[in-house]
C-alpha angles and dihedrals in degrees: 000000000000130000097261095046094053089055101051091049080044084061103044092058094045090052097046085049096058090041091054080048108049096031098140117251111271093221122055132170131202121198126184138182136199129259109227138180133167108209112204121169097045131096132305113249123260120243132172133187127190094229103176130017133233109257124183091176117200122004130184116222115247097006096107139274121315133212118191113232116242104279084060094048122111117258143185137195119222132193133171142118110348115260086354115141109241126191112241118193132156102231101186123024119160137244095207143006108232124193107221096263115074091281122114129171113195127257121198129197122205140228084251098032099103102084127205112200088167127216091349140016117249111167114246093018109096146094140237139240137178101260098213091063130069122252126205093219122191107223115216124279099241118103100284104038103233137190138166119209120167139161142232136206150177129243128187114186105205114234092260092058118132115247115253156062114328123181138163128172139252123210128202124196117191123178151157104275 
């Protein structure tokens, strides 16, 4: 054999030596564990809950523009951390009712339709605020901290409306600034 010959068959055992050597082992395991924590000391969660919609009932085509008196009016429960500020925005308000079939009648929100009862709702004692913009809102001061916001409108069905049920929704975001 020549040199080079000798070395190549030189490298050949020697690779299959380190193969046979460093061949991975058939069988393998994998273990895990979970991370955990408790947090105590911090805030309460938020929650919110539409608790009433808003119903204009009835409506006659053509006749004006209805508001629904308070009882109708949309509301939504709020707790969270006591006395702690919240943002409150009405993320989604329509801009009309439809029926499910290609028909819409218009809905309107005014400047003083978000209303703010506080920490419970008593009929006839709240404020107002403008719904398309965000409020910083205090929640009550009892464990949990509670509040009740909700919002009125207007509708007017033209006289060519078409006769039905019409509905949109309304969406409230409330979080820790």
């Amino acid at each position: 054999m020549n040199r080079i010959t000798k070395w190549a068959a030189s490298a050949v055992v020697l690779l299959l030596g380190v193969a046979l050597v460093t061949t991975p082992a058939t069988a393998q395991t994998t273990a895990s564990v979970d991370a955990t924590a408790t947090v105590v000391g911090g805030m309460e969660a938020l929650t919110a809950i539409g608790q009433q919609d808003l119903d204009f009932g009835t409506v006659t085509a053509g006749a004006g523009a209805v508001t629904p008196g308070e009882s109708s009016w949309g509301r939504f429960y709020l707790t969270g951390e006591p006395t702690t500020n919240i943002l409150v925005e009405f993320t989604t308000l329509p801009t009309e009712l439809t029926d499910g079939f290609g028909n819409s009648i218009g809905i309107t929100f005014a400047t003083d339709d978000g209303i703010f009862w506080g920490d419970t709702y008593t009929p006839g004692a709240f404020t107002t605020f403008n719904p398309t913009v965000s409020q910083n809102l205090a929640l009550g001061a009892g464990a949990p901290g509670e509040m009740y916001v909700g919002v009125r409108g207007s509708v007017d069905p033209p006289l060519t409306s078409v006769n039905g049920d019409y509905s949109g929704v309304i969406v409230l975001t409330v979080a820790y600034p």
